[in-house]
N, C-alpha and C positions, 0 to 999 in steps of 0.2 A: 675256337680261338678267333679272336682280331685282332684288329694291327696294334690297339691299346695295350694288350698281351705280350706282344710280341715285343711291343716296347719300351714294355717294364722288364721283357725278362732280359732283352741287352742291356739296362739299364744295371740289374742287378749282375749281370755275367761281365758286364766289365771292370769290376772288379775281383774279378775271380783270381785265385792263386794258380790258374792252368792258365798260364802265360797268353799263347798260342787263342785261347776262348775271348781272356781279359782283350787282347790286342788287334780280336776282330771285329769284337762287338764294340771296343772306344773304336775303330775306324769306319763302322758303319752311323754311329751315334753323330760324329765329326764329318758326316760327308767324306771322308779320305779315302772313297773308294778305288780299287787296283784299276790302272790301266788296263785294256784290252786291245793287241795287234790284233789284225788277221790280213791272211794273203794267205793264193794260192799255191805255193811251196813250205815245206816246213821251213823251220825256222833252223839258222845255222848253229850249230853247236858253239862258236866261240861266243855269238851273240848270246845266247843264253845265258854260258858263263859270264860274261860282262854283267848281266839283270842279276843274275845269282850275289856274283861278289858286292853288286849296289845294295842290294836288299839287305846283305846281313849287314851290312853298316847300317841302313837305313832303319830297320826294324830293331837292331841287334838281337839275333836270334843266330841261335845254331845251325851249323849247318844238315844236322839229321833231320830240323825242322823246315829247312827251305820249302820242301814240296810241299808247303801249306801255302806260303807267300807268292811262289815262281813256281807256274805249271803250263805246260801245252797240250794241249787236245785239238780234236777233230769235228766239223762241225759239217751233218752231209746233206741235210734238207730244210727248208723254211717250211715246207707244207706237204704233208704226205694224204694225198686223194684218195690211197685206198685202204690205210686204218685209221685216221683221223679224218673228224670234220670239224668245220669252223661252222657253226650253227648262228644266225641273227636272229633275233627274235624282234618281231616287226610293230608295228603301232596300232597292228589290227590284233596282235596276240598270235600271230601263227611265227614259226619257225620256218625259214629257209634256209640251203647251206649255203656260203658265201657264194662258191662256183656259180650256183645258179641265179643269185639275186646280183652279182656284179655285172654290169655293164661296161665299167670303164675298167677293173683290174682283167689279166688275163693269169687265173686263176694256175691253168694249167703250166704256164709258162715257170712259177715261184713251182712246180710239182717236182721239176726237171733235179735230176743228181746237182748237185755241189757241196766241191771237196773244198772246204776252207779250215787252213791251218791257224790254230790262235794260242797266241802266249798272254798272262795274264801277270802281273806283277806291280810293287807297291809305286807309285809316283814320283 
């Protein structure tokens, strides 16, 4: 698959008769992509209901479907050094892994825990 693919098949899925499909794929097709908070505390429960109650007017959608539109997760690392590598592949052809060919990032430091809480919802 490429993106050509991928963007015929939003093409043809936004008009799909599963609501929920049709009104993700016309919002990626239209740029109208969902905001994204994040901080480090969750997010407070009225706050949420407030996004909640926007969105069904905004999207009009039910509310058994909200948890497509309005969701929060946990996000705990940018870079994990000891099951992933970030591999560059150089102008000579050889492979190094980022850690070792940066000078200026400190690799280690993006390795460290972080707890970031994020909510996601329509605009």
């Amino acid at each position: 698959m490429d993106d050509v693919d991928i963007l015929s098949a939003l093409k043809c899925w936004s008009d799909n008769e599963d609501f929920i499909l049709a009104r993700m794929c016309t919002s990626i097709l239209q740029r109208k992509l969902p905001k994204v908070l994040m901080q480090n505390e969750p997010f407070d429960e009225s706050f949420i209901e407030n996004l909640r109650k926007d969105a069904m007017k905004k999207v009009h959608v039910k509310e058994a479907d909200l948890a497509y539109f309005v969701f929060t997760g946990l996000v705990n690392k940018a870079y994990d050094t000891d099951e992933h590598n970030i591999d560059l592949l150089l102008k000579d052809d050889t492979v190094l892994d980022i850690a070792s060919a940066s000078d200026q990032l400190n690799i280690m430091a993006l390795s460290k825990s972080v707890r970031k809480h994020y909510i996601c919802y329509p605009k």
